[in-house]
VOTIVO-645768 format. One line per 5 residues: number of its first residue (from 1); for each residue x, y, z of N, C-alpha, C. Coordinates in Angstrom, 1 decimal. Each point is the difference from the previous one (the first is absolute). Last residue first. Example, Ala and Ser with C-alpha at 12.3 -4.5 7.8 and 13.67 -1.06 7.14 Angstrom:
2	12.8:-2.2:7.1:0.9:1.1:0.0:-0.8:1.1:0.8  0.3:-5.7:-0.1:-0.9:1.2:0.0:0.9:1.2:0.0 .
# end
This chain:
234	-8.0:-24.9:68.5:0.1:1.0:-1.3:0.7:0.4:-1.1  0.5:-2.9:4.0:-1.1:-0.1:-0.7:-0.5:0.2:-1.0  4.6:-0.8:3.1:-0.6:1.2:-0.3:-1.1:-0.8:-0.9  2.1:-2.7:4.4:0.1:0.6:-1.4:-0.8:1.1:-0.4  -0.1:-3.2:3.7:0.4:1.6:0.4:0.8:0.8:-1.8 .
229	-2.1:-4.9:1.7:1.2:0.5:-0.1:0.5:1.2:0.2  -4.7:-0.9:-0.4:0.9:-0.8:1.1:1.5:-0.3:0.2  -2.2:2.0:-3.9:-0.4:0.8:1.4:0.8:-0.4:0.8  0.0:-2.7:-3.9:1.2:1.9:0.2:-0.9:0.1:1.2  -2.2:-3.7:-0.7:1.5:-0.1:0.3:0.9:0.8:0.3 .
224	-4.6:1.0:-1.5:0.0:-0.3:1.2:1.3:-0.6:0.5  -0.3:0.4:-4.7:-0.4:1.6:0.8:-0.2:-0.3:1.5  0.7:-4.0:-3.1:1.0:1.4:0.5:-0.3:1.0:0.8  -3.8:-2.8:-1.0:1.1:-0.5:1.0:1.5:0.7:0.4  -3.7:1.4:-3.5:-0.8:0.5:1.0:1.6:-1.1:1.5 .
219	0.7:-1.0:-4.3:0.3:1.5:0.0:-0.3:0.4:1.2  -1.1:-4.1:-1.2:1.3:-0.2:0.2:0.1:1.2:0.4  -4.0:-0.7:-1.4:0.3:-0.5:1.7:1.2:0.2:0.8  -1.6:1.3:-5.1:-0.5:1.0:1.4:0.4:-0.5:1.2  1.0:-1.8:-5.0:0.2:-0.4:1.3:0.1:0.9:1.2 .
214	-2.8:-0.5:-5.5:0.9:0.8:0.9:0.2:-0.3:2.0  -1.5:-3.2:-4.8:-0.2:0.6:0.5:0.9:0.8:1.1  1.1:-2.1:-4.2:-0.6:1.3:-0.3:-0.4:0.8:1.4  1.8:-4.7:-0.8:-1.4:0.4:-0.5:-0.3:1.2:-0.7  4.1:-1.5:2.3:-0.2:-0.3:-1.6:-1.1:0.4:-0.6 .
209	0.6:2.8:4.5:0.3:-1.5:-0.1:-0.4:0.0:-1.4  2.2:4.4:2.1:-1.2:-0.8:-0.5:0.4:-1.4:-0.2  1.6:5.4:2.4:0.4:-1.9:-0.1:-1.4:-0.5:-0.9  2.0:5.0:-1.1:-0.9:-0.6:1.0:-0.1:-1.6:0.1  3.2:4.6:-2.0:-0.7:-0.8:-0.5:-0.9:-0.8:1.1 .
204	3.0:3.9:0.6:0.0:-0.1:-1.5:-1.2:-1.5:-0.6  -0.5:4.2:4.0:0.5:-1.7:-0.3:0.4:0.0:-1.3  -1.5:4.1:3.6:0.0:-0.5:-1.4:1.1:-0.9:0.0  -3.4:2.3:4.5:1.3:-1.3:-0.8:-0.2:0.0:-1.2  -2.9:2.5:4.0:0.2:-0.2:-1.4:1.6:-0.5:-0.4 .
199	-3.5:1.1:4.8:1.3:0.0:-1.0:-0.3:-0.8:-1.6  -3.8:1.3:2.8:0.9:1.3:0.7:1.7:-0.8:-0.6  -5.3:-0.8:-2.6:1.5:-0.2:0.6:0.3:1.1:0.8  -5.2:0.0:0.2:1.4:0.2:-0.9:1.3:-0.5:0.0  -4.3:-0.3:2.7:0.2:-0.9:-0.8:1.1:0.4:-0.6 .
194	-1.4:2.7:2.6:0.4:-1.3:0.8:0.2:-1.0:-0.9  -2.1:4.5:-0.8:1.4:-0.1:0.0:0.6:-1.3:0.6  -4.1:-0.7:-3.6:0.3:0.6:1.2:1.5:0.5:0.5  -0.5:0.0:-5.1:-0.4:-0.9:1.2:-0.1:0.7:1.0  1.0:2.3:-4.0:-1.2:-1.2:-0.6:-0.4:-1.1:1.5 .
189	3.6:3.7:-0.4:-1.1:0.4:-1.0:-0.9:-0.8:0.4  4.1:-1.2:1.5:-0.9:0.9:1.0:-1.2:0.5:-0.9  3.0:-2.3:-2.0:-0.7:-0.6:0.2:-0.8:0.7:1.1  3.5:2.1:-2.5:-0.9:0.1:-0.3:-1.4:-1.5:0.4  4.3:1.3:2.3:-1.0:1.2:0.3:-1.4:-0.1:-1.1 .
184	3.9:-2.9:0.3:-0.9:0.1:1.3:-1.2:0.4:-0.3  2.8:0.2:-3.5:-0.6:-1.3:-0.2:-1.0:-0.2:1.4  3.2:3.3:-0.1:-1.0:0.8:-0.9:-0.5:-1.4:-0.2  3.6:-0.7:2.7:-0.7:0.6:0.5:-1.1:0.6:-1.3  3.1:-2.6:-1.2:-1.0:-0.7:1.2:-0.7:1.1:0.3 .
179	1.2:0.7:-4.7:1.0:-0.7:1.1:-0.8:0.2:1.0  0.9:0.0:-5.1:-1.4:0.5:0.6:0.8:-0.6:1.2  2.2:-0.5:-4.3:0.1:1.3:0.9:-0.7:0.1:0.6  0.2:-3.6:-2.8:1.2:0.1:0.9:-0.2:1.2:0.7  -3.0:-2.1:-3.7:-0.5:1.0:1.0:1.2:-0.3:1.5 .
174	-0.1:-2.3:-4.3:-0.1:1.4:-0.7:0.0:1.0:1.9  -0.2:-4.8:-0.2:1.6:0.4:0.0:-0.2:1.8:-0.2  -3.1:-2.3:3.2:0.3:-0.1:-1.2:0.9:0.6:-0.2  -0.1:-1.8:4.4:-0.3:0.8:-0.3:-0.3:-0.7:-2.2  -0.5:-2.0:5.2:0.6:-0.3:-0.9:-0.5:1.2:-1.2 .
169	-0.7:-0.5:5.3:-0.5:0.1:-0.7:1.1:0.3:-1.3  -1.6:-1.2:5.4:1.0:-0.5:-0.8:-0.3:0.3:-1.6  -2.3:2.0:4.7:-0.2:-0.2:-1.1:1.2:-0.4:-1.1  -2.1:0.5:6.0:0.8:0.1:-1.4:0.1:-0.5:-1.2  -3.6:1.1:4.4:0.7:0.0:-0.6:1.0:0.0:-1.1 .
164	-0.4:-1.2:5.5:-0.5:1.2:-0.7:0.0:-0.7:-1.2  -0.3:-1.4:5.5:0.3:0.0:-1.6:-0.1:0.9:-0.8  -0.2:0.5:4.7:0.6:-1.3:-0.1:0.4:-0.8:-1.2  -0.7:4.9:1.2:-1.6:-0.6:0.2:0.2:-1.6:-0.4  3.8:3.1:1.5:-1.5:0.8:0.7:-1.0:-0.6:-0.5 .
159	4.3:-1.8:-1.5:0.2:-0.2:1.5:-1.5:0.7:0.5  0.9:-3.2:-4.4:-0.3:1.6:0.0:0.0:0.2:2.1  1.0:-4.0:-4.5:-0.4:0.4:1.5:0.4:1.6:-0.1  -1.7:-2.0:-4.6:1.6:0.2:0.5:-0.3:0.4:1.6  -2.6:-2.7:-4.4:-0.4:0.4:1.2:1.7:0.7:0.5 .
154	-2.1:-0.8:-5.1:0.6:-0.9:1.4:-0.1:1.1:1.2  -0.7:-0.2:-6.1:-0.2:1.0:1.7:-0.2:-1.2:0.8  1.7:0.4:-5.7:-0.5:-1.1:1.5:0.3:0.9:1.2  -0.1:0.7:-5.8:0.0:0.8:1.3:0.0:-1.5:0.6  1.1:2.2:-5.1:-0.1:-1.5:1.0:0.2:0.5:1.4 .
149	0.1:3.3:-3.7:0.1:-1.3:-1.0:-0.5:-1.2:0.7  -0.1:5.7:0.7:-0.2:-1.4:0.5:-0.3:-1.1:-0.9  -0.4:5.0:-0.9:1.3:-0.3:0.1:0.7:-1.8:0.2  -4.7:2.3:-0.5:0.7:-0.4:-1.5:1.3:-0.3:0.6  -4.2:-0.5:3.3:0.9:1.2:-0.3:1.3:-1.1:-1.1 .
144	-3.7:-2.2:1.4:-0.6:0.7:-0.4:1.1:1.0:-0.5  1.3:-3.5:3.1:-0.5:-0.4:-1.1:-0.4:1.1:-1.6  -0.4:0.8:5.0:1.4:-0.1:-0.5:0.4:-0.5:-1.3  -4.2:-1.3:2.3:0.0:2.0:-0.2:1.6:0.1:-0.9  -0.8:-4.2:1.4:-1.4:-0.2:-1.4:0.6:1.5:-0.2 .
139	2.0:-1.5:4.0:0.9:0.0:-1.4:-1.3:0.3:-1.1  -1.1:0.2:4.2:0.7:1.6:-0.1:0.8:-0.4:-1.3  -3.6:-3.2:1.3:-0.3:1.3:-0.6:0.8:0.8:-0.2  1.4:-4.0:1.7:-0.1:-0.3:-1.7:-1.0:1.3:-0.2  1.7:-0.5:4.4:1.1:0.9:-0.8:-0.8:-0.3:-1.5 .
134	-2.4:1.1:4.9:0.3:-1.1:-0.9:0.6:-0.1:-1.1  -0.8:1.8:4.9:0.5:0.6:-1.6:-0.1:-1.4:-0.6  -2.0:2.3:4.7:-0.3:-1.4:-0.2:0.4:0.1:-1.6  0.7:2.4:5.2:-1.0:0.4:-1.4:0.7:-1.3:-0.8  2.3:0.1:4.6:-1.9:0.3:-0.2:-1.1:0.2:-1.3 .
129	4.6:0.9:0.0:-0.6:0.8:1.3:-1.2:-0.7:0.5  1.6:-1.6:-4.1:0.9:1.1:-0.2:-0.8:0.9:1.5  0.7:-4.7:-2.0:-1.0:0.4:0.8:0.9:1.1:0.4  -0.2:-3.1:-5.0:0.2:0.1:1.1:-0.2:1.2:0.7  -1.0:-4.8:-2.5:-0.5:1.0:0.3:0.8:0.7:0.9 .
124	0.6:-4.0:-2.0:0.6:0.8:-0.7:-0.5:1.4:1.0  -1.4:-4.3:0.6:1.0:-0.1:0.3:0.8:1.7:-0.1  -4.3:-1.6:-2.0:-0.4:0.6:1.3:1.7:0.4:0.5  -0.5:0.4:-5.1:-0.2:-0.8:1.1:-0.2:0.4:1.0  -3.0:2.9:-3.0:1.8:-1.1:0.1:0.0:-0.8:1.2 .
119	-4.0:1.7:-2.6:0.7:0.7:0.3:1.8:0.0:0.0  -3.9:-2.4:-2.8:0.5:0.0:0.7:0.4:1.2:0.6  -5.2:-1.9:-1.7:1.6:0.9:-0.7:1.0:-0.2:1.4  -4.6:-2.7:-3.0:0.9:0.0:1.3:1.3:1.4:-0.5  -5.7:-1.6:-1.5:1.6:0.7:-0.4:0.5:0.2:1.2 .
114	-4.5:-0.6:-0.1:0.8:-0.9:0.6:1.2:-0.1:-0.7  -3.5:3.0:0.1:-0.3:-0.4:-1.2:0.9:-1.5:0.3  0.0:3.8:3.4:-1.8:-0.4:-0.3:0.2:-1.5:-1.3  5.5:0.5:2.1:-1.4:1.2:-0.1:-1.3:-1.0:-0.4  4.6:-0.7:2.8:-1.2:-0.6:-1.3:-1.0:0.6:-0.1 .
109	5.6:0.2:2.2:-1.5:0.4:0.3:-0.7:-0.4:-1.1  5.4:-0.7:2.8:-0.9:0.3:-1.1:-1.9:0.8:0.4  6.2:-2.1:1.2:-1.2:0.8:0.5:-0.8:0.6:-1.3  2.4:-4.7:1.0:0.5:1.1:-1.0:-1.6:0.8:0.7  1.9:-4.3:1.7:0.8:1.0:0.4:-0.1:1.1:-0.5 .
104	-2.5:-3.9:-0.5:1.0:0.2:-0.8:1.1:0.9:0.1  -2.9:-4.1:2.0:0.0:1.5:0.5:1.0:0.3:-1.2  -3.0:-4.1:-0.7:1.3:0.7:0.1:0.1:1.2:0.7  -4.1:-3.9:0.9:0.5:1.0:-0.9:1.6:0.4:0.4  -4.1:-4.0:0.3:1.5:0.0:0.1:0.2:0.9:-0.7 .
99	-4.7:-1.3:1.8:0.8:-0.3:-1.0:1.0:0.9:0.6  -4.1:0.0:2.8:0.7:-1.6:-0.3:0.9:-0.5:-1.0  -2.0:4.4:1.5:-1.0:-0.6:-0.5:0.8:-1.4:-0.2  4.4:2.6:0.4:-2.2:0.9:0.2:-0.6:-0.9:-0.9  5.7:-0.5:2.3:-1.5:-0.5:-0.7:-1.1:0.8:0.3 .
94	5.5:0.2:-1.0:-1.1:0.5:0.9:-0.9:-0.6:-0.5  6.1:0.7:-0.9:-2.3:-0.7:-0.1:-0.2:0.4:0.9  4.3:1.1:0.5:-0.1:0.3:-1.6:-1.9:0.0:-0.4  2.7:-1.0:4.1:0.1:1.1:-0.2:-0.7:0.3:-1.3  0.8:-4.5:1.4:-0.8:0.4:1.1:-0.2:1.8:-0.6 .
89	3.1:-2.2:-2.4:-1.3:-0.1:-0.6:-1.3:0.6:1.1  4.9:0.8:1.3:-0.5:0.8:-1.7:-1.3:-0.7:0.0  2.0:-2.5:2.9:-0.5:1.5:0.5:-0.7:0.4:-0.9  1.5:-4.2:-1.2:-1.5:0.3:0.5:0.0:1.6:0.7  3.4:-2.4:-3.9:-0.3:1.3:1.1:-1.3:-0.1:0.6 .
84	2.1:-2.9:-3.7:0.4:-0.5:1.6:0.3:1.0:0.8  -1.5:1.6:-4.6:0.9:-1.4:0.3:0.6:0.1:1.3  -4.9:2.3:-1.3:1.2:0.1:-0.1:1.2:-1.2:0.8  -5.2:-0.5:-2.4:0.5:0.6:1.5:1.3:0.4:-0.4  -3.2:-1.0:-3.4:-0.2:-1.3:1.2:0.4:1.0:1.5 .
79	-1.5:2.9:-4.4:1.2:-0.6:0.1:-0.4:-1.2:1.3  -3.5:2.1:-3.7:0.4:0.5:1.4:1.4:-0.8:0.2  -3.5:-0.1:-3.7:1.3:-0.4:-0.3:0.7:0.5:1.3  -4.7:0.0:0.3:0.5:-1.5:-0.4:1.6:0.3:-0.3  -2.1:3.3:3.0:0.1:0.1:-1.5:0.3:-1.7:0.1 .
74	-1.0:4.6:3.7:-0.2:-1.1:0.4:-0.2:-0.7:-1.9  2.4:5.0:2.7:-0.7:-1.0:-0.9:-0.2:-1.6:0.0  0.3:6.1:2.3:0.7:-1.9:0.3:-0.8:-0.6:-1.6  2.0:5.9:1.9:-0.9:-1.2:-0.9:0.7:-1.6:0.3  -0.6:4.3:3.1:1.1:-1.1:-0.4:-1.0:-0.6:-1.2 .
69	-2.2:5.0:1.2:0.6:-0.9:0.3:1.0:-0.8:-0.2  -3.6:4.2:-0.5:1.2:-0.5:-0.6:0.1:-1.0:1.2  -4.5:1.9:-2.6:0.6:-0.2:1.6:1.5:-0.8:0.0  -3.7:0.2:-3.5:0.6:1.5:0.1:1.0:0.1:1.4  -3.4:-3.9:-0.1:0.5:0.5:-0.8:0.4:1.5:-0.1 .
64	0.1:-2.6:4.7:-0.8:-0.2:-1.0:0.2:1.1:-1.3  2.5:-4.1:3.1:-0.3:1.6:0.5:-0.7:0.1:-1.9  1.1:-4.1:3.8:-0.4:0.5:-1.6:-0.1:1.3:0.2  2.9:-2.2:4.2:-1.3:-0.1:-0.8:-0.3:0.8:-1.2  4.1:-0.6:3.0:0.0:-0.9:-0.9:-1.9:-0.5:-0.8 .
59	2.6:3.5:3.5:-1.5:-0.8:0.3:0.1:-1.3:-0.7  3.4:2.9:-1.6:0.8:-0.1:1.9:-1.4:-1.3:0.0  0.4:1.9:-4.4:1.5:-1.4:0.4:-0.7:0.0:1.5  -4.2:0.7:-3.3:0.6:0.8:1.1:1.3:-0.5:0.4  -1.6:-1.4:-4.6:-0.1:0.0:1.0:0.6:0.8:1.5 .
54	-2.2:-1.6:-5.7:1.0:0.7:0.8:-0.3:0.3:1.5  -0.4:-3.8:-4.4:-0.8:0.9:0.9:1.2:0.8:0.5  -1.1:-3.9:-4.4:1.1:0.5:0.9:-1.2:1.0:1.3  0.1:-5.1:-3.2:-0.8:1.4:1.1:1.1:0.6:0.5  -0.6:-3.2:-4.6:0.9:1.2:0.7:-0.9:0.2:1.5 .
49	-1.1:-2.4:-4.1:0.2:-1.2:1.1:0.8:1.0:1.1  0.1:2.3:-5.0:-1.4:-0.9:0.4:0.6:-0.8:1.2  2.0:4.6:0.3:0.1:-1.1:-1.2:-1.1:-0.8:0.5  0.1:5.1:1.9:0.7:-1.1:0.1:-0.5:-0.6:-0.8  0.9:4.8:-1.2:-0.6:-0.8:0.5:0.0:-1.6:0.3 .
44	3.2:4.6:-0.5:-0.8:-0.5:-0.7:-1.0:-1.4:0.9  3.7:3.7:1.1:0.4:-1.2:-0.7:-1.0:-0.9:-0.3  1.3:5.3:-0.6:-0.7:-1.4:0.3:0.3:-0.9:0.0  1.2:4.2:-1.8:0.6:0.1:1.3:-1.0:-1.2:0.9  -3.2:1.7:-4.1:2.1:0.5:0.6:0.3:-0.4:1.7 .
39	-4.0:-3.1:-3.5:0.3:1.2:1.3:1.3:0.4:0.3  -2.8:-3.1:-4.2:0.7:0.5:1.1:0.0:1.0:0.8  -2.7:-2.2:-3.9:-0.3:0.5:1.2:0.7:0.2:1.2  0.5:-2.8:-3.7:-1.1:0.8:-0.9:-0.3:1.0:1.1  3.2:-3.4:1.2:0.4:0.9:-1.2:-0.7:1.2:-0.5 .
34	-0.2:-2.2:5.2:0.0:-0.5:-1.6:0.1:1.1:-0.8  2.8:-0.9:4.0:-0.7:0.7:-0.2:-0.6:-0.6:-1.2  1.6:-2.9:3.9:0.4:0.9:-1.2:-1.2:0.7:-0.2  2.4:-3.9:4.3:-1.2:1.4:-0.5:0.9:0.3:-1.8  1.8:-3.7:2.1:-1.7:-0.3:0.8:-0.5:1.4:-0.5 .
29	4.5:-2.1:-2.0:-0.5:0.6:0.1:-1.6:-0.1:0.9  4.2:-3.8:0.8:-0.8:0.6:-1.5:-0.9:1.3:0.6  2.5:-2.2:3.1:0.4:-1.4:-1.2:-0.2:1.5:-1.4  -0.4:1.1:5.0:-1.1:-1.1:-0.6:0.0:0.0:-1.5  3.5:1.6:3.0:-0.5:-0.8:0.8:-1.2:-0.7:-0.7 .
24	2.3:3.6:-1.6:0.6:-1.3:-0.1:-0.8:-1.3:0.8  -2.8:3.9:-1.5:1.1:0.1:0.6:0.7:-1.4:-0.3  -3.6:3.9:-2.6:0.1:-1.2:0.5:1.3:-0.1:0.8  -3.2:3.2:-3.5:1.1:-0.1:1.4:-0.5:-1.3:0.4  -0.3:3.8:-5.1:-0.2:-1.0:1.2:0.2:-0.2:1.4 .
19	-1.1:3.9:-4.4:0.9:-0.3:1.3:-1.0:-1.5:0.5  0.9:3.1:-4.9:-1.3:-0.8:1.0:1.0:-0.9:0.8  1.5:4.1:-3.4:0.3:-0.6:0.8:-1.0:-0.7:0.8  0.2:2.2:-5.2:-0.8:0.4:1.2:0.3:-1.3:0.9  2.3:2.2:-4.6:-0.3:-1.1:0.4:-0.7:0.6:1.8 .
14	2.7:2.5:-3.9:-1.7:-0.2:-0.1:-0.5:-1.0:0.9  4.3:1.8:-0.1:0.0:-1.3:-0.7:-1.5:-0.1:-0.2  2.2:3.6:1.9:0.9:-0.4:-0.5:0.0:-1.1:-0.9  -3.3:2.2:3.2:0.2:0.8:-1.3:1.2:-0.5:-0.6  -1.4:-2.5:3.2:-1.3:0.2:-0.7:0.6:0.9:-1.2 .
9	2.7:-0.5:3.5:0.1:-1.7:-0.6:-1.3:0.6:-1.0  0.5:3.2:3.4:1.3:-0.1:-1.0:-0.1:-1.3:-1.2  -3.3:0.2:3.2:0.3:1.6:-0.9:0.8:-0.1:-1.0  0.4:-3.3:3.9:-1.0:-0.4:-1.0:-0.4:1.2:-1.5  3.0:1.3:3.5:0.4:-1.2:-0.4:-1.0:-0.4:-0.9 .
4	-1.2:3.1:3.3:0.6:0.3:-1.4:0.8:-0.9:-1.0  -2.9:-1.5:3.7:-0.8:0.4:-1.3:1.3:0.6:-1.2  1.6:-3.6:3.3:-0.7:1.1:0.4:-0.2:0.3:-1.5  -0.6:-5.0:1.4:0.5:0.9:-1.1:-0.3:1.4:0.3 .
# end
């Protein structure tokens, strides 16, 4: 949940957002925040029978708190395997100390108190020269500016540093007059310049599944299709 979002929900309804996380793969939630003691932008601590950890992806060894990594988890409600994919499973587990963890793909860290936070996905990250973006910060920032109703940043190839990136972003209705470039310029405020979008796209709307949640994969797929076609991006 980026903070302004949560901001917004607090002064609208009095109500204070406490973040879970769990994946499809294991049935039911493995972390939450508890109630009397959340953390922003958490996904809170693992459940009774939970071990989660975080792990170096390349060494695949523990890396130690404050120290980001792949979060894995090892849970009674863990999934068997996937339907008649051993790659994927060969891909997916791992064993430390003799039990069966998930790699979850989601890059994280656990601080002193053993609160887990995510970054994003590992998938998602993208490599702007060598420097390392990760879009659910540049949407948390994006977020923040009143004009923006609904962001998703994806990756767009870039010919001098092989990615760059862009920002798909769904305007509010009051704020039709704010336009790409002054949306540029006000994230230069607040990030590195590597991190900033170098394009900007206003959408009218963004793919979601029934759930609610938002289809980053699909979007992050176009944009590598226009390329490779020789379509315009922007």
């Amino acid at each position: 949940m980026p903070q302004a979002v949560a901001q917004q929900l607090k002064a609208r309804t009095g109500l204070d957002y406490i973040e879970g996380y769990g994946l499809s793969e294991t049935m039911a939630a493995t972390h939450l925040n508890p109630p009397h003691r959340p953390k922003a932008q958490c996904l809170g601590l693992p459940l009774f029978g939970v071990d989660a950890r975080v792990i170096d992806p390349r060494t695949l060894r523990e890396v130690p708190p404050g120290a980001s990594g792949e979060i894995v988890v090892h849970a009674p409600q863990l999934m068997r395997d996937y339907w008649r994919q051993p790659q994927a499973d060969a891909a997916a587990f791992m064993c430390i100390e003799g039990k069966r963890f998930l790699r979850t793909g989601d890059f994280g860290r656990v601080d002193e108190e053993s609160y887990f936070f995510m970054t994003d996905r590992l998938k998602r990250m993208i490599n702007c020269g060598g420097l390392k973006v990760w879009p659910a910060e540049v949407e948390a920032l994006l977020y923040r500016h009143p004009a923006v109703q609904e962001v998703c940043v994806v990756a767009t190839p870039d010919a001098r540093r092989s990615e760059a990136v862009k920002a798909l972003v769904v305007r509010r209705t009051s704020s039709a007059d704010v336009d790409k470039r002054a949306l540029m310029h006000w994230t230069r405020q607040h990030l590195a310049a590597y991190k900033c979008p170098r394009v900007v796209k206003f959408v009218a709307s963004l793919p979601r599944l029934d759930s609610g949640k938002l289809l980053w994969r699909v979007l992050q797929d176009r944009e590598f299709l226009r390329a490779e076609s020789g379509r315009e991006t922007a």
